[in-house]
C-alpha positions, 0 to 999 in steps of 0.5 A: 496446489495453490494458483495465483495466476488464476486469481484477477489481481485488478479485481476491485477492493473485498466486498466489505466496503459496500456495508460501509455509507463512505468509502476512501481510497488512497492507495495509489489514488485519492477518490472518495464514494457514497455509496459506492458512488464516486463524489465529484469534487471541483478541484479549486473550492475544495482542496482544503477540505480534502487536504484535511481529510488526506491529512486525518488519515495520513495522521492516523485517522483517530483522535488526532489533535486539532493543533496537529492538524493546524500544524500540518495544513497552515503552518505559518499560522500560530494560536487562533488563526489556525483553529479557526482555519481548522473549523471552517474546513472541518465544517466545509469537509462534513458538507462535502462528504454529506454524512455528518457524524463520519467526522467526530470533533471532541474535547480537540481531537477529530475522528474518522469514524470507522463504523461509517467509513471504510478507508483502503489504509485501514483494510489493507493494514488489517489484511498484511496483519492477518497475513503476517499472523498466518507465516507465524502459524506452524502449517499456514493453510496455502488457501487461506493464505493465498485469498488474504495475499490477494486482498492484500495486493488488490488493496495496494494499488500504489503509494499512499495519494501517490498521484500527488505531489508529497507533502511533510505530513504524508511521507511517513505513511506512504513509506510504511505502508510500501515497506509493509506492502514489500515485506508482505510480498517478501514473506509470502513469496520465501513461503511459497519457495518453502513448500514448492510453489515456485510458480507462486512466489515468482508471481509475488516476486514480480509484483515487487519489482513492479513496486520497487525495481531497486529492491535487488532482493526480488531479483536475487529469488526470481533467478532462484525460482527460475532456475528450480524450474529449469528455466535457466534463461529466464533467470538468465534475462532476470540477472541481465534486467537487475544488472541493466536497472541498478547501472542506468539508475544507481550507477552500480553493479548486481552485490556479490549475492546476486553474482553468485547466483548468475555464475551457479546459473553458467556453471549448470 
């Protein structure tokens, strides 16, 4: 039987990063360690820098165009003023970081090296990857699946750079990854349901809320799990919760699907 209880959700990153000379975090955070120590910015002098890095792994972190970057952090800047802009930030960014070739410059397209660095995006996309594959399986090993979930929501540990103010180039990956990081506890809740680990799917269930306390859908299966365990007045407090949120925020009622759970609920 699979327990996620007993698994520590606050548990640090997998041990892979430590193979890696620096790692980034931007889940939730933005904080950058040479091995595993964290390096300490001043916050004035280098916020450009480190706009510039943020912005590299917000575009992709590989070849990613100097003029697309140039765009992004001096928009008001056209030709060479923004090039130059670009490589003297590029410049004072490798100092900071102090691995020089974690940064690859050529032929105009700037690379995060992925050999030297480990980036918690990369990690987590790669772990809801591996997830994803194993629902495909015909029998997914309960274990299995369950160590990959757990990395997958240890790596998540809030929005892309969710401390800080959005800008225009980060709004694109903070939303995929939230959407990929719900549907990953989507899938492998409604799996859990799927073999009986009703316990299981309720602990993924109330992850998403702690995420998004609008998505009405994980409200929908926590009353259903709640109530395959008998346990009517929990569900109960579910429904009352969803109904409380969705007014005082939206300023509208639980959708006819959620009301047909609640009235099956009274009816029993």
């Amino acid at each position: 039987m699979v327990d996620l209880q007993q698994i520590p959700i606050s548990n640090p990153a997998p041990d892979e990063q430590r193979d890696y000379p620096l790692q980034i975090f931007t889940l939730g955070r933005f904080s950058v360690a040479r091995g595993l120590e964290p390096i300490r910015f001043a916050r004035k002098a280098q916020h450009r820098p480190l706009q510039l890095l943020k912005a590299l792994i917000a575009l992709g972190g590989r070849e990613v165009g100097s003029d697309r970057l140039g765009m992004a952090l001096w928009p008001e800047s056209e030709g060479d003023t923004a090039y130059n802009a670009f490589e003297i930030t590029l410049h004072r960014l490798r100092k900071l970081l102090g691995i020089e070739k974690s940064l690859v410059l050529s032929n105009g397209l700037l690379t995060l090296d992925n050999q030297l660095c480990w980036v918690d995006v990369w990690a987590f996309e790669q772990a809801a990857g591996q997830a994803e594959m194993l629902l495909r399986s015909l029998h997914p090993n309960p274990d299995e699946l369950a160590g990959i979930s757990f990395n997958v929501v240890t790596l998540y540990h809030g929005h892309f750079l969710g401390r800080e103010t959005p800008e225009p180039w980060s709004i694109s990956l903070r939303e995929r990854l939230r959407s990929k990081f719900l549907r990953h506890l989507l899938d492998v809740a409604r799996h859990w349901e799927k073999i009986g680990q009703h316990e299981a799917a309720i602990q993924c269930y109330q992850k998403g809320l702690e995420t998004d306390d609008l998505a009405e859908i994980f409200y929908q299966r926590l009353m259903v799990c709640y109530q395959q365990l008998g346990r009517k007045s929990e569900a109960l407090a579910v429904y009352r919760r969803c109904r409380t949120t969705l007014s005082l925020i939206l300023s509208i009622a639980p959708s006819p699907a959620t009301e047909t759970i609640r009235r099956r609920l009274t009816e029993v």
